[in-house]
C-alpha positions as CSV (number, residue, x, y, z in Angstrom):
1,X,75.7,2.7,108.8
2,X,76.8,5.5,111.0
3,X,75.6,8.9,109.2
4,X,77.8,10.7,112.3
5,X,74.6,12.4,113.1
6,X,74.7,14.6,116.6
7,X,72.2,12.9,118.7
8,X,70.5,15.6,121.0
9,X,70.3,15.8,124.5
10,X,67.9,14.2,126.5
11,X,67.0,16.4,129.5
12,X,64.9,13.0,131.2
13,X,63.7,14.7,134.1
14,X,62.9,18.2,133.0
15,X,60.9,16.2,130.2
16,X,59.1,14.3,133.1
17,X,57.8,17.5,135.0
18,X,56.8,19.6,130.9
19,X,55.0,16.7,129.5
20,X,52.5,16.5,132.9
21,X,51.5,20.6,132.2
22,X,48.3,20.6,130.5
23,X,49.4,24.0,128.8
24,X,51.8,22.3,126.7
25,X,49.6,19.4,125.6
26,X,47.3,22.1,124.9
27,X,50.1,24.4,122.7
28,X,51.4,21.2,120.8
29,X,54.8,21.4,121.9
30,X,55.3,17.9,123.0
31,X,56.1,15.2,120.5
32,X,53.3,12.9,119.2
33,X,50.8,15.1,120.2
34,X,48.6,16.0,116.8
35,X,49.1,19.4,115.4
36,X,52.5,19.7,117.1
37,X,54.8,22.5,116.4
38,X,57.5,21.8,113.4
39,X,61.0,20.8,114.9
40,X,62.3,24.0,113.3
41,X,60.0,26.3,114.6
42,X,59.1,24.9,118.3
43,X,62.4,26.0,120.5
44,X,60.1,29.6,119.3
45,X,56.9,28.5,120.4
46,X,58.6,27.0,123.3
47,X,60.7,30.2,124.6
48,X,57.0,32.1,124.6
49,X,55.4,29.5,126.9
50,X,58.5,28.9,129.1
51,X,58.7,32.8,129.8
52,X,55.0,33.5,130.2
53,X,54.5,30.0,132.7
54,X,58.6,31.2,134.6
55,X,57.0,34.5,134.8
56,X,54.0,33.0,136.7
57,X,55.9,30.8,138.7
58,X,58.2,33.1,139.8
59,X,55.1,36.0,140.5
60,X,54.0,33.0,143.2
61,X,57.6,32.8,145.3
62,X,58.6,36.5,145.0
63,X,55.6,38.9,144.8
64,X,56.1,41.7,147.1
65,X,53.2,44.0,147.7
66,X,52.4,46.7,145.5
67,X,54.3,45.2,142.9
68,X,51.9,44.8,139.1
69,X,54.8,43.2,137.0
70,X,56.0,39.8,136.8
71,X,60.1,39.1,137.2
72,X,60.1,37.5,133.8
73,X,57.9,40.5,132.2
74,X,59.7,43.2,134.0
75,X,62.9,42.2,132.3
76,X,61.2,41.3,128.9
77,X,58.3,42.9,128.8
78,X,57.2,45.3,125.2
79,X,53.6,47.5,125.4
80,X,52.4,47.5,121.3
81,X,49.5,49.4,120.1
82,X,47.3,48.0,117.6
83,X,45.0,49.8,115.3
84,X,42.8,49.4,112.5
85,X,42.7,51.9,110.0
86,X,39.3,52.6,108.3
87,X,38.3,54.5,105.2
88,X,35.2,55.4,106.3
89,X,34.9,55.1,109.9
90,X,37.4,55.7,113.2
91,X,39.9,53.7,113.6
92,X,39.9,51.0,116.4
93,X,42.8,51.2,118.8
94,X,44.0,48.3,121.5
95,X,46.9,47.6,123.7
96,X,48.9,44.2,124.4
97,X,52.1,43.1,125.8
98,X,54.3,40.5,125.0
99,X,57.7,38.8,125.8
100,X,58.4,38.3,122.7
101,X,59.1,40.3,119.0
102,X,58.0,38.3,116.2
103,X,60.2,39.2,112.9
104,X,58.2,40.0,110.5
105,X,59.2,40.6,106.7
106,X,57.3,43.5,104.1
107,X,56.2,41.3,101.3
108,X,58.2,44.7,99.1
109,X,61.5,43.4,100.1
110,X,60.3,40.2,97.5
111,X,60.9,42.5,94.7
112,X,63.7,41.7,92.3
113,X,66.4,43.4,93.6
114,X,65.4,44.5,96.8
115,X,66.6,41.4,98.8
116,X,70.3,41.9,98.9
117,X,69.8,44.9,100.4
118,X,67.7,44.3,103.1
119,X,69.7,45.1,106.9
120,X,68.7,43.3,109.7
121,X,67.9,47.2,110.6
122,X,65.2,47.5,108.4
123,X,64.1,44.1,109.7
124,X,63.9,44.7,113.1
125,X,62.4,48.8,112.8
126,X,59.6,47.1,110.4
127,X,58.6,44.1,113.1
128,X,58.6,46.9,116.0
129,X,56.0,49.2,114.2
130,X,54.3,46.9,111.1
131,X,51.6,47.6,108.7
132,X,49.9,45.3,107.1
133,X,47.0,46.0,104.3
134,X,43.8,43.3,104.9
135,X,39.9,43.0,104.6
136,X,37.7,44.1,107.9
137,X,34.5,44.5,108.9
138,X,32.9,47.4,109.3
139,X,30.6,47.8,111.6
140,X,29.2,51.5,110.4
141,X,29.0,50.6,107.1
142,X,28.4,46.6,108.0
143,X,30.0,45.5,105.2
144,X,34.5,44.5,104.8
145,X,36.3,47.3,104.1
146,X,40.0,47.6,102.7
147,X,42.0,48.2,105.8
148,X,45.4,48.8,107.5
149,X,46.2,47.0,110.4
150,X,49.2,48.5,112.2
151,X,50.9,47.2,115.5
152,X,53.7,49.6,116.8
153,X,56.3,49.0,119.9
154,X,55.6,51.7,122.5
155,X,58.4,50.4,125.0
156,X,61.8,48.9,124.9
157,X,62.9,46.1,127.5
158,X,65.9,45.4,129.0
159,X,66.1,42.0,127.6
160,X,65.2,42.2,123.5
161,X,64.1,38.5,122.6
162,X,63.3,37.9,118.6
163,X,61.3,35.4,117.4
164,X,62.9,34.7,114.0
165,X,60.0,33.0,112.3
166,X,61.6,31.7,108.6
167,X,63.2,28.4,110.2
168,X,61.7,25.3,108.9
169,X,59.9,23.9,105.6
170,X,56.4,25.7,106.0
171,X,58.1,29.3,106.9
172,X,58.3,31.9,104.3
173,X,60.9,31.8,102.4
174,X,61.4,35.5,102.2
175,X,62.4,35.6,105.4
176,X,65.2,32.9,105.4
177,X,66.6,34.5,101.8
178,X,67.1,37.6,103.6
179,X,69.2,35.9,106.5
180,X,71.1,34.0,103.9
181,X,72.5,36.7,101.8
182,X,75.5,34.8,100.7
183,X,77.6,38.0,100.5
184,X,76.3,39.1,103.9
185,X,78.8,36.8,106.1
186,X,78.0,38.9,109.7
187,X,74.3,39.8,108.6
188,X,73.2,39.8,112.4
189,X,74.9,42.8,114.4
190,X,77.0,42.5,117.6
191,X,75.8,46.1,119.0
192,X,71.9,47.7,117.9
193,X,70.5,50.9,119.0
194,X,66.3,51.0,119.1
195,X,65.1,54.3,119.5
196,X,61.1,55.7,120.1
197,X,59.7,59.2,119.7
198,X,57.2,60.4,120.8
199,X,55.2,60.2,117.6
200,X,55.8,56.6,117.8
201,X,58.2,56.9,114.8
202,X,60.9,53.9,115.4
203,X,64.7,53.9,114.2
204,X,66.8,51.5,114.6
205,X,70.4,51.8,114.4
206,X,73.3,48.4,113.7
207,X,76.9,48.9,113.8
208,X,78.4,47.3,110.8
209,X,82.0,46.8,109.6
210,X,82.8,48.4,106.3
211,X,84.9,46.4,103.7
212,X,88.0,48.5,104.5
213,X,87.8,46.8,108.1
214,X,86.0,50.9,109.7
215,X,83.2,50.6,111.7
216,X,80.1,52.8,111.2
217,X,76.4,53.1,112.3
218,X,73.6,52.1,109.9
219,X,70.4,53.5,110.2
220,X,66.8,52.3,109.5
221,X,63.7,54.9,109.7
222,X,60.7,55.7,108.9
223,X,60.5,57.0,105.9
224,X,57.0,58.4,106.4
225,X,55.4,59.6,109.7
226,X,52.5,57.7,111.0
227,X,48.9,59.8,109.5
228,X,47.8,62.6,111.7
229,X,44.4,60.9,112.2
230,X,46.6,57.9,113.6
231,X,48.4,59.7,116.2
232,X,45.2,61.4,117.0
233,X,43.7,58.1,117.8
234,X,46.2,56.8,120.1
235,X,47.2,60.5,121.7
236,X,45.6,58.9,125.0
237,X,47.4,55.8,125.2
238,X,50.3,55.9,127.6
239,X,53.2,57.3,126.2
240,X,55.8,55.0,128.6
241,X,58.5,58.1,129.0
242,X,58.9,58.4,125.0
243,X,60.7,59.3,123.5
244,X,62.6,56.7,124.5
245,X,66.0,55.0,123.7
246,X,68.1,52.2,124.5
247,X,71.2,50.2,122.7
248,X,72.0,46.7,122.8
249,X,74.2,43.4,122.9
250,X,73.8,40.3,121.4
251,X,73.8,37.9,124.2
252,X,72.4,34.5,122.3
253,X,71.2,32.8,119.5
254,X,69.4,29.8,118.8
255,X,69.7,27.8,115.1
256,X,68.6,25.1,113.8
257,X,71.3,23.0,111.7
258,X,69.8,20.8,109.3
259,X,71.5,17.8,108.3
260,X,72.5,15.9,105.1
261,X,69.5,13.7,103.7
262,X,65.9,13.9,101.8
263,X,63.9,14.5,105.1
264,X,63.5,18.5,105.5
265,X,62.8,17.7,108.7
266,X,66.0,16.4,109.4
267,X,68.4,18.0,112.2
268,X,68.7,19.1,115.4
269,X,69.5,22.9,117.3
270,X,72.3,24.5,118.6
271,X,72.9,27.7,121.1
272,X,75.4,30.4,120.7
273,X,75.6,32.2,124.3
274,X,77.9,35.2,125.2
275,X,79.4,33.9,128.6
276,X,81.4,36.5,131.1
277,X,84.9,36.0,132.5
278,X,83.1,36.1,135.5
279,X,81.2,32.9,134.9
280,X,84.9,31.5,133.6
281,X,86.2,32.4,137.0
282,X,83.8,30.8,138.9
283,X,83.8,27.7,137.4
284,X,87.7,27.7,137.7
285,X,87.5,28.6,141.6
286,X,84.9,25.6,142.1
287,X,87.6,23.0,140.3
288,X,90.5,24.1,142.4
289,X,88.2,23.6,145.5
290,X,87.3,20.3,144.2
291,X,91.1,18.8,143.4
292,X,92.3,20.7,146.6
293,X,90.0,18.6,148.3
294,X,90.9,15.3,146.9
295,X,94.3,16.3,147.6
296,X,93.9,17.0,151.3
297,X,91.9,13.5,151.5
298,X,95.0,11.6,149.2
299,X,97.6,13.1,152.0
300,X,95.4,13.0,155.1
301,X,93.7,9.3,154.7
302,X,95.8,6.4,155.9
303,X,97.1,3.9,154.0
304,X,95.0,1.2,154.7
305,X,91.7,3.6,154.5
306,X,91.9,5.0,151.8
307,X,88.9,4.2,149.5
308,X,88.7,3.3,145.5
309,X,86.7,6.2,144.5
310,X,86.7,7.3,141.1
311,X,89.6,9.6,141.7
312,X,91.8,6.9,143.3
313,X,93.4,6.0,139.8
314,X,94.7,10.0,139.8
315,X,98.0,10.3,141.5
316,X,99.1,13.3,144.0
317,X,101.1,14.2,141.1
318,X,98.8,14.5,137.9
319,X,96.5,16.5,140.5
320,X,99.1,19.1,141.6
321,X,99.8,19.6,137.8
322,X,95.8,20.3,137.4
323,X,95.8,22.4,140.1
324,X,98.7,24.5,138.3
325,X,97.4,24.5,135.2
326,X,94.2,25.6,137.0
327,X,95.8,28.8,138.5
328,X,97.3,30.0,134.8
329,X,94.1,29.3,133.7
330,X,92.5,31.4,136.2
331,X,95.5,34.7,136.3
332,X,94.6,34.5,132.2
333,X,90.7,35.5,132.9
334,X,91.5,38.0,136.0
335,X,94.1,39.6,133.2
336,X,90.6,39.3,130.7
337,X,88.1,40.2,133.0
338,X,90.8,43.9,133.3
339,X,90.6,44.3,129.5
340,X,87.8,45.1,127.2
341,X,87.9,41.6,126.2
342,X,85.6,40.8,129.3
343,X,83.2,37.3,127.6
344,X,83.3,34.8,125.0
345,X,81.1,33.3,123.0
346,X,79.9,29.4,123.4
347,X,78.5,26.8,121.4
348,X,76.2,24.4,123.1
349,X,75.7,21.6,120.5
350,X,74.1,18.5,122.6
351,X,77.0,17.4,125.0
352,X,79.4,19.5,122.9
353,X,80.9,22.8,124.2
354,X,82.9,24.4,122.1
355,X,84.6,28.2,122.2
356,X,83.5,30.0,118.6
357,X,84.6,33.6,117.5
358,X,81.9,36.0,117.3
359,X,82.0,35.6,113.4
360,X,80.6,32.3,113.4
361,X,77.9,33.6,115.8
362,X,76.7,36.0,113.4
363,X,77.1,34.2,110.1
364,X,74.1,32.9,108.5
365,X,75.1,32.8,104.8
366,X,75.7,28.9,105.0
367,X,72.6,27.3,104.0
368,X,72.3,24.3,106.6
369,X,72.2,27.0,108.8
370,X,68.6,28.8,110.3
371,X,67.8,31.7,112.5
372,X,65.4,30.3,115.4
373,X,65.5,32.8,118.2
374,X,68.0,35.8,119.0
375,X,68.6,37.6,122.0
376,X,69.9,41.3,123.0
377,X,70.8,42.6,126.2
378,X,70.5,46.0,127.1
379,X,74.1,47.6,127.6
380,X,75.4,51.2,128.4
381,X,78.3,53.0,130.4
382,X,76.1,54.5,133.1
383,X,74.0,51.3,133.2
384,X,74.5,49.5,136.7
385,X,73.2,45.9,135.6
386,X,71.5,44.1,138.6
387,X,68.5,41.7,139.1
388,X,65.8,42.6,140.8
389,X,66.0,42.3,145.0
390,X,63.2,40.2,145.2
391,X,64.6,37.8,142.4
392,X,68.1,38.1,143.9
393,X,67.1,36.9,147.0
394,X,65.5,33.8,145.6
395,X,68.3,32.8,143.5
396,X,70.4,33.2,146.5
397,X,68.6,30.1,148.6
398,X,69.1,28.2,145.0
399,X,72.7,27.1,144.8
400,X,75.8,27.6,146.5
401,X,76.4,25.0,149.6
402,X,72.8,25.3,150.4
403,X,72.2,22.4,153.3
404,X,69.4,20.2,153.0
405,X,67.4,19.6,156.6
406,X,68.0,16.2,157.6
407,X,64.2,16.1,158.0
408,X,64.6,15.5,154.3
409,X,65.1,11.5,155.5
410,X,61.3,11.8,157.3
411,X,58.8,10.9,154.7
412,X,54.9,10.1,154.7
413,X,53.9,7.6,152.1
414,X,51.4,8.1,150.0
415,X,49.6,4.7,149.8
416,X,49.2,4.3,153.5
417,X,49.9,7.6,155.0
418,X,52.7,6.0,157.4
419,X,55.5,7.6,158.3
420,X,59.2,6.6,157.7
421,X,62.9,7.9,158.6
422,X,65.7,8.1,160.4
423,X,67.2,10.1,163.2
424,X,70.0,12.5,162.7
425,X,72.1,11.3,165.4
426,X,71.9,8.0,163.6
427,X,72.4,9.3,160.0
428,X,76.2,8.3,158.2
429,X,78.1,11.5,157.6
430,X,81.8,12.4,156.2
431,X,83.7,9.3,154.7
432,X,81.2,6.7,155.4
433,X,80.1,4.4,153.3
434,X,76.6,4.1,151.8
435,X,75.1,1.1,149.5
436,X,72.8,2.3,146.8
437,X,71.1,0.9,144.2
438,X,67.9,2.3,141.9
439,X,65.3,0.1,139.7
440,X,64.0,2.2,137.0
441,X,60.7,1.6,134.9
442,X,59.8,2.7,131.7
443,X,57.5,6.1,130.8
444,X,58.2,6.5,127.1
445,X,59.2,3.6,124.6
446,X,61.7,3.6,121.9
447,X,60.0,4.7,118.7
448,X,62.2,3.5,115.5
449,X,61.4,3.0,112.2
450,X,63.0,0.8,109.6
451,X,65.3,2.9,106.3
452,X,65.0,1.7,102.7
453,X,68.6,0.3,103.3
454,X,67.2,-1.7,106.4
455,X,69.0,0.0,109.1
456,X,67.2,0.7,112.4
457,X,66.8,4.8,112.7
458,X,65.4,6.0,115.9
459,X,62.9,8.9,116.2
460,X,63.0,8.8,119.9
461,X,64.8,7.2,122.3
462,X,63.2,5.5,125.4
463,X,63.2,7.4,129.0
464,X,63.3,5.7,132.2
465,X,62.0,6.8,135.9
466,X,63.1,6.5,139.0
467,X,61.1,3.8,140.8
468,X,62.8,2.5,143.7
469,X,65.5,3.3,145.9
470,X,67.4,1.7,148.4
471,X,70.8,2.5,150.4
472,X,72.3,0.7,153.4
473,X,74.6,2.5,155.9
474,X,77.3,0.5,155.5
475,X,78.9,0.6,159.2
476,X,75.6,-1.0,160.7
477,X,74.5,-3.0,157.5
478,X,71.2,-1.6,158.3
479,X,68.5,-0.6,155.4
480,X,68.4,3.7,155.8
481,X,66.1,4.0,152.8
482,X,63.9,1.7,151.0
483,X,61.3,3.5,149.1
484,X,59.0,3.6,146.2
485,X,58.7,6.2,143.7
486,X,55.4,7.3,142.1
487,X,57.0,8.4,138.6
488,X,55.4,12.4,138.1
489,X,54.4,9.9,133.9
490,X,52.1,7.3,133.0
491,X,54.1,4.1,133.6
492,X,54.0,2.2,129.8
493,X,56.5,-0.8,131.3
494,X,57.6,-2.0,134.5
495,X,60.5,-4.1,133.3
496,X,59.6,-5.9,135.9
497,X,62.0,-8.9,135.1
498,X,65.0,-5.7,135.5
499,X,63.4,-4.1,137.7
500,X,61.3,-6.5,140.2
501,X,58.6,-3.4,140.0
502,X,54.5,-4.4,139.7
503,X,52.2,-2.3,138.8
504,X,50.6,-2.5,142.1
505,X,53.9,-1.7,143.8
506,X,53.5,1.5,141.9
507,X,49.4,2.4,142.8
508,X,48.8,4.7,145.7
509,X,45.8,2.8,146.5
510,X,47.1,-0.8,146.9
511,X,50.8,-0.4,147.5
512,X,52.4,-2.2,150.6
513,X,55.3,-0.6,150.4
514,X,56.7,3.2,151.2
515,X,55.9,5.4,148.1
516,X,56.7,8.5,148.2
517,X,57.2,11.9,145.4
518,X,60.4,11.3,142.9
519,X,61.8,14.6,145.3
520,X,61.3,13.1,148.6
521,X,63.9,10.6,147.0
522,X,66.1,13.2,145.6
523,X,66.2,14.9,148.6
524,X,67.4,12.0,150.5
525,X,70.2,11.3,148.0
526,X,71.2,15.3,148.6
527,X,71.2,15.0,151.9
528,X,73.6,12.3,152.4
529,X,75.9,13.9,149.5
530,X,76.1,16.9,151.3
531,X,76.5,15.2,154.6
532,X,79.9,13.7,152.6
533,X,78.6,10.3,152.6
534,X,80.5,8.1,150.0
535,X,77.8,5.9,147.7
536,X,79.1,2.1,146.9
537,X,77.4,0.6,144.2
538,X,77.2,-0.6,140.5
539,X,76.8,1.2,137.4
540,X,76.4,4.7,139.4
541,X,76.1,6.6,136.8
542,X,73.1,5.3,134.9
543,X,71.5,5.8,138.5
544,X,72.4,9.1,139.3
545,X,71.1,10.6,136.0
546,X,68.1,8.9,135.9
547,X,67.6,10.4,140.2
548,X,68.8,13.6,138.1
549,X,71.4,14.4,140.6
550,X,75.5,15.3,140.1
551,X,77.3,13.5,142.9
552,X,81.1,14.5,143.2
553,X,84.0,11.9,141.6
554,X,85.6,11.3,145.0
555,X,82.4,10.3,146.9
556,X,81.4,7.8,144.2
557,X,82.7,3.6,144.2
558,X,81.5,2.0,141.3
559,X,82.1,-1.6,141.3
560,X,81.7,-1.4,137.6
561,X,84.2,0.5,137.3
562,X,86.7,-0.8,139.9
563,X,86.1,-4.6,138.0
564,X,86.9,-3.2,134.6
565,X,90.1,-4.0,132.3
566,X,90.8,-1.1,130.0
567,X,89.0,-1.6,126.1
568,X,86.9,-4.5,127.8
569,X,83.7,-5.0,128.0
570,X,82.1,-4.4,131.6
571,X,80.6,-7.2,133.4
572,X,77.1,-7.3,134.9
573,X,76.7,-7.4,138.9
574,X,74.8,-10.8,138.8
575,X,78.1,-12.3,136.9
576,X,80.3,-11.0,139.6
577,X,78.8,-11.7,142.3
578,X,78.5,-15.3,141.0
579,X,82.4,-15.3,140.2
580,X,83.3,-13.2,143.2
581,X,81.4,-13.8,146.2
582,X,80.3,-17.4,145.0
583,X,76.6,-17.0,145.3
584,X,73.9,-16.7,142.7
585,X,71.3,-13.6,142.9
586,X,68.4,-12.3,141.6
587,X,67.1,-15.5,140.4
588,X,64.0,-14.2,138.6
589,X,63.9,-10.1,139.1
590,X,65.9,-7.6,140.5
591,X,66.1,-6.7,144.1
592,X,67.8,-3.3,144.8
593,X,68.8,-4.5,148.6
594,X,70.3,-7.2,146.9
595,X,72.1,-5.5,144.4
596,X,73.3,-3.0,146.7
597,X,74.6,-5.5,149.5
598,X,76.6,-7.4,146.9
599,X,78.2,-4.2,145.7
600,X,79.5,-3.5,149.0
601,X,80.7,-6.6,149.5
602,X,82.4,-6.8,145.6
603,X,84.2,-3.6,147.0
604,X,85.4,-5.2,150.4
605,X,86.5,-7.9,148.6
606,X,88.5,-5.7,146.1
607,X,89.7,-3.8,149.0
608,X,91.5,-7.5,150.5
609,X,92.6,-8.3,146.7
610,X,94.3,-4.8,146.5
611,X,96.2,-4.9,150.1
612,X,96.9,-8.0,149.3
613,X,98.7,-6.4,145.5
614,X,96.1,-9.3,143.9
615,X,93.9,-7.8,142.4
616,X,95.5,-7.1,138.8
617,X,96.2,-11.2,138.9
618,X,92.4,-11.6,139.7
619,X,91.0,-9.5,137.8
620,X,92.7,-10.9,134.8
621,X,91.7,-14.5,135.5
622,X,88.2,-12.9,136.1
623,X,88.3,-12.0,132.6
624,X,89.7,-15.0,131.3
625,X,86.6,-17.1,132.9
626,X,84.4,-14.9,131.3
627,X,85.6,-15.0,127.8
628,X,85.6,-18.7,128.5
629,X,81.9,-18.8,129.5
630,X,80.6,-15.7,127.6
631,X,79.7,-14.0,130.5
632,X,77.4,-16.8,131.6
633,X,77.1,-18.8,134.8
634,X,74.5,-21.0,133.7
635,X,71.8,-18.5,134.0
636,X,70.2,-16.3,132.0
637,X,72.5,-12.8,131.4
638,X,70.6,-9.7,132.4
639,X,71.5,-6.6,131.4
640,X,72.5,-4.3,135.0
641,X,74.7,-2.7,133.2
């Protein structure tokens, strides 16, 4: 039975590079590993690794001398001070940073009473400067004492991330009843001020909307100062420019939505993100580019050249309407971007993105509903937002129509140490025509287990690699590529009758054949998209994503596609070959030369059928014959596509 579950998203190759770090083996946030983090809570334990290893990471490509801060901390980065209060002896005082607040809830808001009128204020002033009563040991008196254990913010970042901490089965439930207020439908403010003095004292300010539709400022103090012999204590810590004060935007939220069933484990998360017009704009600009340029190819290209790309189907017409449509779109977001109206808010749930009003943003009164992680951005008038130069610069090599060398084709393999490529007088380059085809192997099963009703319910699905890849230049029939590719995870099946992989094929130290790092592949495939190639093969897509690369619609034939009826079935590359070009193939595993040869020929042929206004005829009796013979030539079926 389909329960109409949202299935998440399956980033394959990111998984690939996260699952080979050792840190987060050793933190638990990969599934299967004992101890792991509960789904609920791990997108928080995940954010504070990603940030502190980015931070790294980013330290090793843009450090600039003289420089003590990370990008990632600079932009994130809060200074607390801890202390431990003693009755009888001087307190001990400590500093930390971190990247992250951790909300934390005073065990007095569980009083009758006292929960409905608990503001995410209060909330956020108490997790910036806790106390917390607990037993310690002494070491004057050797012996535990009764102590308070306080741990105060003494800096603001520009970028305010919250760990919400009360997601999930094993969180407390105090926290979560306070998010859930059910008469509290925008609990989570738009707009928050945080201020510090210099006695450490923290208010925090949340703009709310009254019930007469005014808005007005809330404010959440201190009620008592900090204890002379406190601020004593800590007088010689750095004081960071206090007092200090800074407002804020929200900018993002992460939830988790549970879904209907017994299992409290059950569901998935979603993202709320605040995206600018000028993002909008962007993305607009980039699709005009795009359908200009498949319209300048539709009225350039002669008749008898033009090729059956995945935007052949799209007449002149339907394209000049898009590109219309396009430039209303866009004068609507230039008229935005002029207005106070300048972003909008997103929801990223799996493939689904969807516009949301800021009210369904902040809501968390619905039950299925739970706070994960929330973001604020620092805002003001006089505030000239800007990344730093350093991390400017590198996000400036890292997008755009950035070229890849064609040294990119000249690889060292890594069982032999021989090398292999090609020359770039001799490479294929705008509008020529490239066979490629990819075998994949297998580097995490299915896992599945069996419902009371006897249904199949999978836990996780399986994730393929990139093992081999091979493209032909089409205008010389010559083999440009042809390597191996050492998967970054433990291989657990080579599908080897799919595939025609070995497990020696695979091994650096007895491999015959080129191997070389899933990149050096990737890079090859850029290169020749960039270079305006256009890639013939079958069932492109499946090989793109798994070579985790986006190639545009109007350099892509896919035979699968081209030999495809509307609400039929599509038919496997070994069955139309058979039919088509008369041959059998692939008699007992997979060869990707093979496979990519016969789908440039399948595309020649179509080519003929077409010029010769046969094709719809043939294609038709191509179906007919395969109803006929279920899609079997006397062999055994395989599963290409």
């Amino acid at each position: 039975k389909n329960t109409g579950q949202v299935k998440a998203y399956v980033p394959s190759n990111f998984i690939a590079a996260f699952t080979t770090l050792p840190e987060a083996t050793n933190l638990a946030l990969i599934d299967g590993v004992a101890g792991s983090a509960e789904q609920a809570r791990r997108p928080e334990s995940f954010y504070r690794f990603i940030v502190q290893y980015l931070d790294r990471e980013l330290g090793l490509l843009t450090s600039e001398p003289g420089q003590s801060k990370g990008l990632v901390d600079s932009m994130q980065g809060i200074n607390f001070v801890s202390i431990i209060e003693y009755a009888t002896s001087k307190s001990k005082v400590s500093t930390s940073r971190a990247y992250t607040v951790d909300l934390a809830y005073d065990q007095r808001w569980s009083k009758k009473d006292a929960t409905p009128n608990i503001r995410f204020g209060e909330v956020l002033r108490y997790s910036l400067c806790k106390d917390a009563p607990l037993r310690a040991w002494s070491d004057q008196t050797r012996s535990y004492e009764s102590v308070i254990q306080r741990k105060i913010a003494t800096s603001l970042p520009p970028l305010l991330s919250l760990s919400c901490s009360c997601a999930g089965k094993h969180a407390d439930p105090l926290g979560l009843n306070i998010w859930q207020q059910e008469d509290k439908q925008n609990w989570l403010p738009e707009y928050i001020e945080v201020q510090i003095e210099t006695d450490r004292s923290i208010t925090v300010k949340e703009l709310v909307t009254t019930d007469d539709g005014k808005e007005e400022w809330l404010v959440s103090q201190q009620k008592l100062p900090l204890p002379a012999s406190i601020l004593k204590s800590i007088k010689d810590e750095p004081s960071q420019n206090l007092p200090m004060k800074k407002s804020y935007r929200l900018e993002a939220t992460i939830s988790f939505v549970r879904s209907s069933g017994n299992s409290l484990d059950a569901g998935h998360h979603v993202l709320h993100v605040r995206v600018p017009v000028e993002h909008e704009i962007e993305a607009l600009n980039k699709q005009l580019r795009q359908i200009e340029m498949c319209l300048e190819e539709k009225e350039q290209a002669p008749p008898d050249t033009k090729h059956i790309s995945l935007v052949s189907r799209i007449s002149p017409d339907t394209l000049k309407e898009r590109h219309k449509h396009l430039h209303n779109q866009l004068s609507r977001q230039e008229e935005k971007r002029n207005s106070n109206d300048s972003s909008e808010w997103l929801l990223i749930n799996g493939f689904v993105v969807t516009k949301v009003k800021p009210d369904d943003v902040r809501s968390f009164n619905a039950k299925f509903k739970e706070p994960s992680i929330v973001i604020f951005r620092e805002v003001g008038e006089e505030k000239e937002e800007q990344l730093p130069q350093n991390l400017a610069n590198l996000l400036s090599t890292c997008g755009g129509e950035t070229s890849v060398q064609t040294s990119a084709m000249e690889t060292k393999s890594i069982s032999d140490g021989r090398h292999s490529g090609i020359s770039s007088q001799e490479l294929p380059g705008k509008g020529d025509l490239v066979a490629i085809d990819a075998e994949f192997v297998c580097v995490q099963a299915e896992q599945s287990n069996i419902t009371y009703s006897g249904s199949k319910e999978i836990v996780s699905e399986a994730r393929n690699a990139l093992a081999r890849l091979s493209i032909i230049d089409c205008r010389t029939n010559e083999v440009i590529v042809d390597d191996y590719v050492l998967p970054k995870e433990p291989v657990v099946d080579c599908l080897t009758r799919f595939s025609g992989i070995r497990e020696s094929d695979l091994d650096p130290s007895t491999s015959p054949h080129h191997l070389v790092t899933p990149k050096e592949a990737y890079m090859k495939v850029r290169l020749l998209m960039e270079r305006g190639c256009i890639f013939v093969g079958h069932g492109l897509s499946q090989d793109f994503r798994v070579i985790n690369i986006c190639i545009p619609p109007h350099q892509i034939i896919d035979t699968a596609v081209i030999y495809h009826q509307p609400n039929q079935r599509y038919i496997s590359l070994r069955y139309l070959t058979n039919y088509v070009l008369g041959r059998d193939m692939q008699q007992e595993v997979h060869d990707s030369i093979e496979d990519s040869r016969a789908a440039y020929e399948l595309y020649m042929k179509a080519l003929i059928l077409k010029n010769e206004k046969k094709f719809d005829e043939y294609l038709m009796m191509l179906y007919n014959h395969g109803h006929s013979t279920q899609f079997k030539l006397g062999v055994a079926e395989d599963s290409n596509y």
